[in-house]
N, C-alpha and C positions, 0 to 999 in steps of 0.2 A: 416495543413495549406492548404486553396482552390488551389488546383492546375491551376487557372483562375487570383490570386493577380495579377500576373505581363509577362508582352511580352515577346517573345525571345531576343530581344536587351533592355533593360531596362537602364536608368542612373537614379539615386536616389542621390539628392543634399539634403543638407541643406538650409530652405529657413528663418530662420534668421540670426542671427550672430554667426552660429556655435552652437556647444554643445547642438544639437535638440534630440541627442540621436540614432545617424543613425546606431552606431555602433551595437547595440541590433537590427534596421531593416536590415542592411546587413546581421546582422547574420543568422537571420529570412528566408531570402530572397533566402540566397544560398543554403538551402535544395533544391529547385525548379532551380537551376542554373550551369551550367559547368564549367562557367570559371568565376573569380571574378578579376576586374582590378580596379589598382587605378591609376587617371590619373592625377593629383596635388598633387603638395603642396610638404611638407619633413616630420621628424619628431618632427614639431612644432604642429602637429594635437596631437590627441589622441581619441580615439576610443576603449573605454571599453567595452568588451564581456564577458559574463559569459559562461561558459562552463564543464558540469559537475560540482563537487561541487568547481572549480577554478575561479578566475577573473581574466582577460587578460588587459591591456592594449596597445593596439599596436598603435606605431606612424608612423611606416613608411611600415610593412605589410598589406597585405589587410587582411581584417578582415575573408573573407571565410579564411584563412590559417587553421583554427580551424578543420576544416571537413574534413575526410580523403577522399581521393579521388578529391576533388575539385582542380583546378587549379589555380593558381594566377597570374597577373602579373603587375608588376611596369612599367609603360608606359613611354615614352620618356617627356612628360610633370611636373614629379617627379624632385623632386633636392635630391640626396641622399647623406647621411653621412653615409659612408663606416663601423663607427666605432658604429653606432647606427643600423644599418643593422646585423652587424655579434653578436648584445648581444642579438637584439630580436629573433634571429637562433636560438642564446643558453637559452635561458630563455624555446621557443617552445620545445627544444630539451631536459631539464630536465625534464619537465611536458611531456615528450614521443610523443609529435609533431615533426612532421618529415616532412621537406618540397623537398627533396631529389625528381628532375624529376616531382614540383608539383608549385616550384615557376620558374618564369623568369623575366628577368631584361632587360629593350631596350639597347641595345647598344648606343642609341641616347639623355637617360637622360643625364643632369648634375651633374657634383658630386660636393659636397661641401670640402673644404678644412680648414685647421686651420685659415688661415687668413682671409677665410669668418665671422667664426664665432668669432674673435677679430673685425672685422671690424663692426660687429651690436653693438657689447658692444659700442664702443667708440663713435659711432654716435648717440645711443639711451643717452647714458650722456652726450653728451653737447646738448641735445633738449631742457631741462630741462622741464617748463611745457607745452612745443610742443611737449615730447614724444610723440608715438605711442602705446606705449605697447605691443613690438615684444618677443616673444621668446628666442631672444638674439641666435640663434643656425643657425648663418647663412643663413639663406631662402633669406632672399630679398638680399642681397650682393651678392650671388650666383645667381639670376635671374636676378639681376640688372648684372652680368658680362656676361651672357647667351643674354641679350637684343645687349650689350655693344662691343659681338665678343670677350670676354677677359674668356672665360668659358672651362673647359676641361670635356669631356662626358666620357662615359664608354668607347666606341668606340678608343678613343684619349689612354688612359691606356691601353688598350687589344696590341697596337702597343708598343715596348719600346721606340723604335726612335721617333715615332710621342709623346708620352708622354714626354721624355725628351727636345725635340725641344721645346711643348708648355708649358712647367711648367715651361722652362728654361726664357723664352719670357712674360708671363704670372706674374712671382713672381719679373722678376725686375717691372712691371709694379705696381706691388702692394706692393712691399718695398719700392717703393720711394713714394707713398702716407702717408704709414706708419710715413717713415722719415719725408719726407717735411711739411704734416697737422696737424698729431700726436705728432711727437717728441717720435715715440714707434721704440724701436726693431727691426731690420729688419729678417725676418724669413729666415730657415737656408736650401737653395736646398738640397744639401744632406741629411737632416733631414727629410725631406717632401717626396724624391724622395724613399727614403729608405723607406717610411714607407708604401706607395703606391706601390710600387713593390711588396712589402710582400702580399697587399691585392689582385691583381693582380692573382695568382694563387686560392686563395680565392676565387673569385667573377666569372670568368670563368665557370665554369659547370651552372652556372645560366644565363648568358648574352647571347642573340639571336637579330632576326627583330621582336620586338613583331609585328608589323604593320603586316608582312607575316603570324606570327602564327593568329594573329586574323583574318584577313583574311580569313585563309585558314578552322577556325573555323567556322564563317559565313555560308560559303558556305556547311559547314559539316551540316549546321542547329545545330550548339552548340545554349545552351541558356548563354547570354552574361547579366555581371550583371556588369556597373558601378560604382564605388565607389567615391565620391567626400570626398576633407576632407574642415573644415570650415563650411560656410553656405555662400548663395548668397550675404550677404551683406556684407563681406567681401571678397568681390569680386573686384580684382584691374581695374574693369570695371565701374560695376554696385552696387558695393560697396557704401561705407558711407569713400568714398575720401577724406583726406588721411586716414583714420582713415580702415585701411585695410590689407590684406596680400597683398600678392607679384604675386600670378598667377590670373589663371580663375578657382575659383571655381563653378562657375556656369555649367548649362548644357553643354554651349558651350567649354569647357575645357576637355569633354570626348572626342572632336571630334580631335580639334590641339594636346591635351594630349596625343594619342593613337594612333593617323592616321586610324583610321577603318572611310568609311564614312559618314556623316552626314544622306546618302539614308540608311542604315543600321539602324539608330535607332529608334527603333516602339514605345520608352513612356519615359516619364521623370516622377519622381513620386519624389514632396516634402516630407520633414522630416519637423514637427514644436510642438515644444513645445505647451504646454496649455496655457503658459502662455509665456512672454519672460525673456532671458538673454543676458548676455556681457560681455565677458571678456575683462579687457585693458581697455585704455582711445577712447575717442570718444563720440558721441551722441547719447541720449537715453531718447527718448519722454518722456515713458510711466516709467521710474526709479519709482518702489518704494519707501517710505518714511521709512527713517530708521529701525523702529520698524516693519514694514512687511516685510522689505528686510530680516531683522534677520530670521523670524519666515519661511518664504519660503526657507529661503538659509538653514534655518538646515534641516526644512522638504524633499526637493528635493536634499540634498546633492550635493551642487552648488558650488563645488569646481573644478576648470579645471584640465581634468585628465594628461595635461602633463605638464604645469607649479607648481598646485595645488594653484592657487593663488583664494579666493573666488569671485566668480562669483555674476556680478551686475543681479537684477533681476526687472522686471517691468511686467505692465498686458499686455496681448495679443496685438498687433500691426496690426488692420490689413491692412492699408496702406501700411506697411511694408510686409504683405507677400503680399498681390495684385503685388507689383510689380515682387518680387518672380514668383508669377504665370504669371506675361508677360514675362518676360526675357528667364524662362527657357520651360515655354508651358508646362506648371504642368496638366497630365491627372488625377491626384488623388495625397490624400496626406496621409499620414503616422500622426496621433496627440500621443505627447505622455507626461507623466509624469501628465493626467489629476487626477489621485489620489493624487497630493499634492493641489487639489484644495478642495479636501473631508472638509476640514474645516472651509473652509471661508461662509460666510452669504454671501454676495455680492460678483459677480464677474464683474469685469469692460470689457470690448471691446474699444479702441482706433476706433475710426474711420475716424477722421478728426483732423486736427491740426488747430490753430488758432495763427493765428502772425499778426501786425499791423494792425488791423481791418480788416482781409482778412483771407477767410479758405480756406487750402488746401485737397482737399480728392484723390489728388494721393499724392503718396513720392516725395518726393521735393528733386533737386542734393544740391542744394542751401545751406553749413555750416551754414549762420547763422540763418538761418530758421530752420531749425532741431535743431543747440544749443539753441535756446530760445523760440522756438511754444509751445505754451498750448494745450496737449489733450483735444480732443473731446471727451466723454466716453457716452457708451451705459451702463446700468445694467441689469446686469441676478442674477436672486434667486440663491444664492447658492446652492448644494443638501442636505450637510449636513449628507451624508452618505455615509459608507469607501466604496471604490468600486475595491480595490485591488485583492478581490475573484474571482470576476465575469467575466466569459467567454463568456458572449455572448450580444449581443447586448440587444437584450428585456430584458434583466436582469436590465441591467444598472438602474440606479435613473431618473425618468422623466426630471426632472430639468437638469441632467446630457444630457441625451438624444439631450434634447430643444437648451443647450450653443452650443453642436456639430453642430446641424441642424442650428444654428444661424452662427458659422463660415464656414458652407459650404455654404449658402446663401451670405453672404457678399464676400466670396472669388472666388463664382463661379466655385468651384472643387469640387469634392465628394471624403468623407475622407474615406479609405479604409479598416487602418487599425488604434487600439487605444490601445496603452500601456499603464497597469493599474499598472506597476511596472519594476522592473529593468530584473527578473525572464523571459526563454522563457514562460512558460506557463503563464503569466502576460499578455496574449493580446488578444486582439477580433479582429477579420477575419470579416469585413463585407460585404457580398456580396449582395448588396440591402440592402431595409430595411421594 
């Protein structure tokens, strides 16, 4: 890999609706990197890596964990479940991964509890078809109590008395929800507090200020490599509202996520599919027509790696990453999975949307203009040939070459780097062209 892909501070987001495939450019990425932080989200992500003749899927580690020597650390912008934390240890730890003085954990994340995760179930069933399509594993109840002042950190558990004061404080606040809106159960303090103490010596030899370690990394001239999970439009900002997760997954979520400062970071670099997808309900231009959705969803094996639920798929968006590139000031971008396009004749580009005699050629915040706008679509020749082999650029199918140079013109970024499979060696480094 060119020792030039990427800056000393680098953050690497997903710039559509998630499952762009970041986990394979992280992986990528931290050869060239010191320390790997992930600064959102919980383990409602998933981030599959291959690793020797193994596949990983990590939800809630950062994905450098795989490299020996490498550092990781879970940033205070993270909502961690305790009990998803200590199986991904053990899973690393039978495959002879060893994260022992290599991971750290903010004292200042939040941690997820049982009743988090009852409280998504029960709200996502009576939406009915105003779900969301959450996870169900607590993320937004735990950020939503983080917003709320009703949230307990690592920080809160390291203390017993400060932990008991706020669980004490905390769970009547949330068994009388329970009782009063549900008619559910009320959860049992001792049960809770018990099980949290237990983790408590656990979690300890991991928990620190990451904000000081990274800091003090900075300054050491470490190379810093962010990790975003999602993609920007599922971004509880700049997102496809409500139709969304719970934090910032965009650039700006490495900064609040992490506390290292915004004057620290020298490049942001998108992840984006070849084409698009979408897990969950929400809107989506450019959806497929059933018969190609099949035919792509089995070729690009379009199932989400932590739900497994099959993943919507649609043509290239690029409205949708244009905004991508303003939000997060995208210097370059990562394309990847364009070998499930090896067989199509025609390849479409979205460019503009069209709703009541009126075309839109930015992304629109506007629900019902995204649930009912008709794509704009540009055509590109298909190539028509497998390009899975190929390491290097001028190799590539001219056709192939032509669709790339067509979404770096429309996008206004120069794509850096182009995965031609799941495999490391499955990709082209391009440095120029």
């Amino acid at each position: 890999m060119p020792k030039n892909i990427m800056k000393r501070t680098t953050i690497l987001v997903g710039a559509q609706w998630g499952d762009e495939g970041k986990g394979k450019i992280i992986d990528l990425l931290t050869e060239n990197s010191d320390i790997i932080v992930r600064y959102q989200g919980g383990n409602n992500a998933g981030h599959t890596v291959r690793y020797g003749d193994k596949k990983f899927i990590l939800h809630l580690l950062p994905s450098g964990i795989l490299h020996p020597g490498k550092k990781c650390v879970i940033g205070n912008g993270v909502v961690i479940d305790l009990e998803a934390f200590f199986h991904e240890i053990e899973i690393l730890r039978e495959s002879n991964v060893f994260v022992k003085n290599r991971l750290f954990v903010s004292d200042r994340a939040h941690l997820i509890f049982p009743y988090h995760r009852l409280l998504d179930q029960l709200r996502e069933g009576q939406k009915g078809s105003g779900k969301i399509g959450t996870t169900k594993r607590g993320i937004g109840p735990c950020y939503a109590d983080k917003a709320d002042r009703l949230g307990i950190r690592v920080a809160d558990l390291m203390n017993p008395k400060v932990f008991r004061d706020r669980l004490t404080y905390v769970l009547k606040e949330q068994n009388h929800i329970l009782q009063a809106v549900y008619r559910h159960q009320p959860f049992s303090f001792s049960k809770i507090h018990r099980e949290y103490t237990h983790y408590r010596d656990r979690l300890s030899p991991f928990v620190c200020s990451t904000e000081l370690l990274l800091a003090e990394a900075h300054r050491a001239k470490k190379r810093i490599l962010f990790e975003g999970a999602q993609g920007t439009h599922l971004d509880v900002d700049h997102g496809t509202y409500p139709y969304v997760t719970s934090s910032n997954a965009s650039a700006g979520g490495a900064i609040t996520g992490t506390g290292l400062s915004p004057a620290h970071i020298e490049e942001v670099i998108g992840v984006v599919k070849a084409y698009t997808t979408r897990v969950g309900e929400g809107p989506f231009p450019t959806e497929f027509p059933p018969a190609l959705m099949a035919m792509v969803r089995e070729l690009g094996e379009e199932f989400g790696a932590t739900t497994g639920r099959p993943r919507r798929c649609g043509w290239f968006d690029a409205l949708l990453v244009k905004h991508s590139v303003l939000v997060n000031g995208l210097s370059k971008m990562a394309v990847t999975k364009l070998d499930v396009l090896d067989t199509l004749p025609t390849i479409k580009i979205c460019v503009a949307y069209q709703y009541k005699g009126k075309q839109f050629r930015n992304f629109p915040a506007d629900q019902e203009v995204l649930a009912h706008a008709k794509p704009v679509y540009v055509e590109c020749p298909g190539w028509l040939e497998q390009t899975s082999h190929i390491r290097e650029w001028k190799k590539l199918p001219a056709k192939a070459k032509s669709y790339l140079t067509r979404l770096e013109d429309m996008l206004e970024t120069r794509i850096s780097i182009v995965s031609i499979g799941s495999e490391r060696l499955q990709t082209i480094f391009i440095d120029g062209k």
